[in-house]
C-alpha positions as CSV (number, residue, x, y, z in Angstrom):
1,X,0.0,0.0,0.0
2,X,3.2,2.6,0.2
3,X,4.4,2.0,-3.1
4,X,3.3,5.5,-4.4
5,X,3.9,7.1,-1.1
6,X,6.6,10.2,-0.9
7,X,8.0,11.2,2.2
8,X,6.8,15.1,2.4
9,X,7.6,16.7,5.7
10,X,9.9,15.1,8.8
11,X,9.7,16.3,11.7
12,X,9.8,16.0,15.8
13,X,7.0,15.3,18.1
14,X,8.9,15.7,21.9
15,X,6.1,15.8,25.2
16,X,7.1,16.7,28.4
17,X,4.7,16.5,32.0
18,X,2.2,13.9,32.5
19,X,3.0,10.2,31.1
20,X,1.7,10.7,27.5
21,X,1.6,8.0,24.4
22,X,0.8,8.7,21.1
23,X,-1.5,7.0,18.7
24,X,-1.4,7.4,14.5
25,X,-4.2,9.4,12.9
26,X,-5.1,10.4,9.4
27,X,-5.1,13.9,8.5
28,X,-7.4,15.4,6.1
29,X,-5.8,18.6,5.6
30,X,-2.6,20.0,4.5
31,X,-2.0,22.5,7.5
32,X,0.1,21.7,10.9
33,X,0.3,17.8,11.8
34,X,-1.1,17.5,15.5
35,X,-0.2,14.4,18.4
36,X,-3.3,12.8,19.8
37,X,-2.4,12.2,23.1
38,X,-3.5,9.4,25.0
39,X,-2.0,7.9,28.8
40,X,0.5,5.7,28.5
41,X,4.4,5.1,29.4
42,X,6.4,8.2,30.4
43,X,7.3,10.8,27.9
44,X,9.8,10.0,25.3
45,X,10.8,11.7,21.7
46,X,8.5,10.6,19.1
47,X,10.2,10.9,15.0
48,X,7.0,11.5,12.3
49,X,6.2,11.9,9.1
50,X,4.1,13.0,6.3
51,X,3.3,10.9,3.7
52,X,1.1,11.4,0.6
53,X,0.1,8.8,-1.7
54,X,-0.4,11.1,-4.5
55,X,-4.3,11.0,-4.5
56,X,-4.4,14.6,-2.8
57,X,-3.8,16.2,0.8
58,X,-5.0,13.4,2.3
59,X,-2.0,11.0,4.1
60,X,-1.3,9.3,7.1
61,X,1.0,10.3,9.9
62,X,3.1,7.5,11.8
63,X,5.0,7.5,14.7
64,X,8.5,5.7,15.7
65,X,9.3,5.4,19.4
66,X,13.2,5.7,20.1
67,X,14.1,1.9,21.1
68,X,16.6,3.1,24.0
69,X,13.6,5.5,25.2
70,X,11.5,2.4,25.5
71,X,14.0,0.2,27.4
72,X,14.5,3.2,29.9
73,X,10.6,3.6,30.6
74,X,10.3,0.0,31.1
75,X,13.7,-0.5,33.4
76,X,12.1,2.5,35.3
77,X,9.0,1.3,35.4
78,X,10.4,-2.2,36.6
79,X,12.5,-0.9,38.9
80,X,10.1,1.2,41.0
81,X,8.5,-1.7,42.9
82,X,10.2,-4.1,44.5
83,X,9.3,-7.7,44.1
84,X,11.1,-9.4,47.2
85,X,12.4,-13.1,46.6
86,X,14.9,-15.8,47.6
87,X,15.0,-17.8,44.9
88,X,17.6,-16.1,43.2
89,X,19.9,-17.6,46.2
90,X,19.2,-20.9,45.0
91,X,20.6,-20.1,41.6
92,X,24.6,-20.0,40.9
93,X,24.6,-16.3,40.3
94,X,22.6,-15.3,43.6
95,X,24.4,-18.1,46.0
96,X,28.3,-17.3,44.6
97,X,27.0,-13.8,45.5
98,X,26.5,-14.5,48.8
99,X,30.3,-16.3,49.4
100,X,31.8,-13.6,47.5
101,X,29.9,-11.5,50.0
102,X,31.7,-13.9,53.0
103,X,34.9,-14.4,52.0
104,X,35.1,-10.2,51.3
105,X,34.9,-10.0,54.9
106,X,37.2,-12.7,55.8
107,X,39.2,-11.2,53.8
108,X,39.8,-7.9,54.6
109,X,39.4,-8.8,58.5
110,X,42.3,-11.0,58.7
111,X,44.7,-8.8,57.1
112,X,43.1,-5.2,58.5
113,X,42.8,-6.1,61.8
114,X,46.1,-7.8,62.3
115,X,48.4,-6.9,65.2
116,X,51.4,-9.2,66.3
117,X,55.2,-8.5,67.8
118,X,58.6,-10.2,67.4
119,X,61.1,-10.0,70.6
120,X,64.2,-11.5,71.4
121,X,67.1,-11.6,74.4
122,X,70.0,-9.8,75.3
123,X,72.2,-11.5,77.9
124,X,74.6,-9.3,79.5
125,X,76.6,-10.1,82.6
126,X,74.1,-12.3,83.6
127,X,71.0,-10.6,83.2
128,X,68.7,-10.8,80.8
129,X,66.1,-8.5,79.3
130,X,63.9,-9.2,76.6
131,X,63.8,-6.6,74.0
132,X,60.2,-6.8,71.7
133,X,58.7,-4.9,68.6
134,X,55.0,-4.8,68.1
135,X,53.5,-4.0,64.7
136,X,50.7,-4.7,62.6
137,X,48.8,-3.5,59.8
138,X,49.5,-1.6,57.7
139,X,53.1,-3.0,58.1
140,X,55.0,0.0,57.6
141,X,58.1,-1.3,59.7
142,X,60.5,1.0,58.7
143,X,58.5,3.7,61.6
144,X,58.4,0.3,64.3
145,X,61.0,1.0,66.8
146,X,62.3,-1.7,69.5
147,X,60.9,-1.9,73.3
148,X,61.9,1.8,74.4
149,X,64.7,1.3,77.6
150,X,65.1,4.9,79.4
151,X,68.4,3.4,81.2
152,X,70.6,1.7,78.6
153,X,71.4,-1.7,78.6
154,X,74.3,-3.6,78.5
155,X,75.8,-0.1,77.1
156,X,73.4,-0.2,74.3
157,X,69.9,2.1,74.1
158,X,68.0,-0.1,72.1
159,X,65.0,2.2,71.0
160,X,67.0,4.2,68.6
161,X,66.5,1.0,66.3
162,X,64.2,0.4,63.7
163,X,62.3,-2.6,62.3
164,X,63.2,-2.4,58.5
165,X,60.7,-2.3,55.3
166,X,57.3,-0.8,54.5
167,X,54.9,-2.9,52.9
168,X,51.8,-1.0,53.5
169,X,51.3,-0.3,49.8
170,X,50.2,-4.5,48.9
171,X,48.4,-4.6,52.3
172,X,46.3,-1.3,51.7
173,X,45.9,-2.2,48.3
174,X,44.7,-6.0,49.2
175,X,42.4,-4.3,51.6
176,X,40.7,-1.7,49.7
177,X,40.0,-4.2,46.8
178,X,38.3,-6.6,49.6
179,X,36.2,-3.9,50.9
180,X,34.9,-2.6,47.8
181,X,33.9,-6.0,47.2
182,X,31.8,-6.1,50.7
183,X,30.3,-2.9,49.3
184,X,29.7,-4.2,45.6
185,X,28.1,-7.6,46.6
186,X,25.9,-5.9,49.1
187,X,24.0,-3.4,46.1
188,X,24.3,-6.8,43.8
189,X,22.3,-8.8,46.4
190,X,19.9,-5.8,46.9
191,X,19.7,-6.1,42.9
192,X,19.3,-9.9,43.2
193,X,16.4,-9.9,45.6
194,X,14.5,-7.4,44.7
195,X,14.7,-6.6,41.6
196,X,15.5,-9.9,39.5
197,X,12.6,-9.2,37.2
198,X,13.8,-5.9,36.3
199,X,17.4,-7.4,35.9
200,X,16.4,-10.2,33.3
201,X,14.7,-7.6,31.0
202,X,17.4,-5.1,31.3
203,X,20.0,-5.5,28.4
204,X,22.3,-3.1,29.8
205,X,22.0,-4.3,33.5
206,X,24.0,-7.9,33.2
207,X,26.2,-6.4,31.0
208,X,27.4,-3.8,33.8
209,X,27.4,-6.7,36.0
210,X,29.6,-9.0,34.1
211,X,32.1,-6.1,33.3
212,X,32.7,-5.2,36.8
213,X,32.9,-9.2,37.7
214,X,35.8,-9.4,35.2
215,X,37.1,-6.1,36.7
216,X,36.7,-7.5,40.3
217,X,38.4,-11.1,39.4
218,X,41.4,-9.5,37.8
219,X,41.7,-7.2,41.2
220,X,41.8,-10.2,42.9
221,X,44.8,-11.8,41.2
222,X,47.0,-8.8,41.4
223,X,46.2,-8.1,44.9
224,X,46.2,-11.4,46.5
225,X,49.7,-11.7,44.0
226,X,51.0,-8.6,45.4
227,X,49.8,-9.4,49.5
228,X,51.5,-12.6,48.7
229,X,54.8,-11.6,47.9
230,X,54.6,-8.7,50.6
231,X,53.6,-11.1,53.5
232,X,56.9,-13.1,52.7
233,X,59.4,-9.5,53.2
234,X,57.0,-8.9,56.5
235,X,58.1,-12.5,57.3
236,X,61.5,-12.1,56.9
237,X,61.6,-8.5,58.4
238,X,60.1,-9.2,61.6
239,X,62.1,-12.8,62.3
240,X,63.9,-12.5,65.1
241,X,67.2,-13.7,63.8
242,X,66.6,-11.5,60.8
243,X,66.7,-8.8,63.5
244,X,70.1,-10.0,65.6
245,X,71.7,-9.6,62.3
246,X,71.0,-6.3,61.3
247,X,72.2,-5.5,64.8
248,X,75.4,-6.5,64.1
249,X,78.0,-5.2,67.1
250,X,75.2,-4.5,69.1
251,X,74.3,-8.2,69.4
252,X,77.8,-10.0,68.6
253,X,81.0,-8.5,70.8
254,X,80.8,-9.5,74.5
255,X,79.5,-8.8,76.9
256,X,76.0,-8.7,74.7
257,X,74.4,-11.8,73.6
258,X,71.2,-12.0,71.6
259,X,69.2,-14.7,71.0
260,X,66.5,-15.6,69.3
261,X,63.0,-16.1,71.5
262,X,59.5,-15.9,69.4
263,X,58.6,-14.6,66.3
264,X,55.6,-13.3,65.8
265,X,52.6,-15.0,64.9
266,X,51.4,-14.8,61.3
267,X,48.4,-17.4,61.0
268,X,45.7,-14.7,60.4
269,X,48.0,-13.3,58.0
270,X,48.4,-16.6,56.0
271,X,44.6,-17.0,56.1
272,X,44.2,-13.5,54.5
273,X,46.2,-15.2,51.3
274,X,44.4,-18.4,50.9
275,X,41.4,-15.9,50.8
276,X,42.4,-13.4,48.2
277,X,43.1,-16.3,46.2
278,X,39.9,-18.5,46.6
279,X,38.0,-14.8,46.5
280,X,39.9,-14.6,42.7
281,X,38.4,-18.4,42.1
282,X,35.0,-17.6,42.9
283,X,34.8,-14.4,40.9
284,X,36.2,-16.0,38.2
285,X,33.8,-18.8,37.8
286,X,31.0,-16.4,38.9
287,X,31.7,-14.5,36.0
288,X,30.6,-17.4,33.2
289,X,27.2,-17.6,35.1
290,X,27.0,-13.2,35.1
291,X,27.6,-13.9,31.4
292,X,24.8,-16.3,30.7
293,X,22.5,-13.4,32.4
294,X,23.9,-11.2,29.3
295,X,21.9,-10.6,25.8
296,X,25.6,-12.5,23.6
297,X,24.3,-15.7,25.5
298,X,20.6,-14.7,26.4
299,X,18.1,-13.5,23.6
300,X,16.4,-10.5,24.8
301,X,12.7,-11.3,25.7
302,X,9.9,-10.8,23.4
303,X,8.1,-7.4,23.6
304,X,5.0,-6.2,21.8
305,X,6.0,-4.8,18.9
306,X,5.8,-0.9,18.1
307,X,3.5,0.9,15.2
308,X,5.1,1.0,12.3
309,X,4.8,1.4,8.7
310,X,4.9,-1.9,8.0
311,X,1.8,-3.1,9.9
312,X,-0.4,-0.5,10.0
313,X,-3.6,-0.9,8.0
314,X,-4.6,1.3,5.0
315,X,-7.2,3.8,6.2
């Protein structure tokens, strides 16, 4: 039926207030095209235009709605009521959530929170005093000075020395990653929960959510990587015999001897690894089952189609 049609006049139809939707109409004259207006969805940009089948003014006047207007209005529209539900946590993407959401905590707990000391003993003329450093996170050693003494002993005033080595860049780093997780999974539950129906018909909403698990798992690997290798200097730093020999003089010529009595303990520490690492498994594998949530490996669902030229009747 638009075989003779010629496309006369293009033009813009924008509304703006109350939720408005348009519907097509014929017009019998040649003077200004008008909208009928009719409730609907929220307001979005309408494109139009005039057409003529070359039998006189007479024509018909279709409208186009903006696909990306539509998806908005129905992602708002989804997303203003909340449709509680735990299923979703018996599903891989909602359950992974939920250890990622763990072993976050875990995570930055047992490397944040850590506090430990390393001592050792000087024997002089037979007396013995233990000399101790306490540290903890995060691990800048370098400012971590032995037990003050205000009366030197055995002719040495031992709080003028210094733990050596800062490492607080990998354990900051480690533990900012872990806590933006905490903060990430938390919204991503909330998402989950409440708001699965809205998140299976958004096409942009997996896609976010599969970009920033990618983002989240490579974190992981360079931060656990980098905790990793700056655990094993805070290991060496803060072993007692590590210590006796940066002493040197202090600890060697008579009458001052040094031995070694208890290094600190580092199991929390070692825990914080294993973490990081299984944190960087489960965001990995969680990222195949955000990915099947995604339009390359989910068609989108089916939608009543829009008006156009194609399927409209001849008036």
């Amino acid at each position: 039926m638009f075989e003779n049609f010629s496309v006369a006049r293009l033009s813009h139809c924008v509304t703006s207030g109350p939720r408005k939707n348009y519907q097509t109409f014929t017009a019998r004259h040649s003077g200004a095209a008008r909208c009928r207006l009719i409730h609907g969805p929220a307001p979005v940009a309408i494109s139009w235009f005039w057409a003529t089948n070359g039998r006189g003014l007479g024509g018909t006047v279709f409208w186009f709605l903006s696909a990306s207007s539509l998806s908005m209005n129905r992602l708002t529209q989804k997303m203003s009521g909340v449709q509680l539900s735990m299923s979703p946590l018996l599903e891989p993407l909602g359950f992974i959530k939920v250890l990622e959401w763990i072993f976050s905590i875990f995570s930055f707990a047992t490397c944040g929170g850590y506090s430990g000391s390393t001592s050792f003993n000087v024997t002089c003329q037979s007396t013995t005093k233990t000399i101790s450093a306490s540290f903890g996170y995060p691990f800048r050693l370098n400012t971590v000075v032995l037990a003050k003494s205000e009366v030197p002993f055995c002719n040495t005033t031992w709080d003028r020395f210094h733990l050596t080595g800062d490492f607080s860049s990998s354990a900051e780093f480690y533990v900012t990653v872990a806590v933006f997780v905490f903060l990430y999974c938390i919204g991503a539950l909330v998402l989950y929960l409440g708001y699965m129906h809205a998140y299976r018909e958004s096409r942009t909403l997996p896609i976010i959510d599969f970009v920033v698990t990618i983002i989240f798992a490579f974190l992981w690997l360079v931060s656990s990587s980098a905790w990793a290798k700056g655990l094993t200097d805070v290991k060496y730093c803060t072993n007692p015999n590590t210590i006796i020999a940066l002493l040197g003089e202090n600890c060697k010529d008579p009458p001052n001897k040094c031995a070694a009595v208890e290094g600190p303990s580092l199991g929390s520490l070692n825990v914080s690894v294993v973490f990081g690492f299984l944190n960087l498994i489960l965001w990995a594998g969680n990222a195949w089952f955000v990915y099947k949530e995604t339009k390359f490996a989910t068609p989108p669902p089916d939608h009543p189609s829009t008006p156009s030229p194609g399927n409209i009747p001849s008036p």
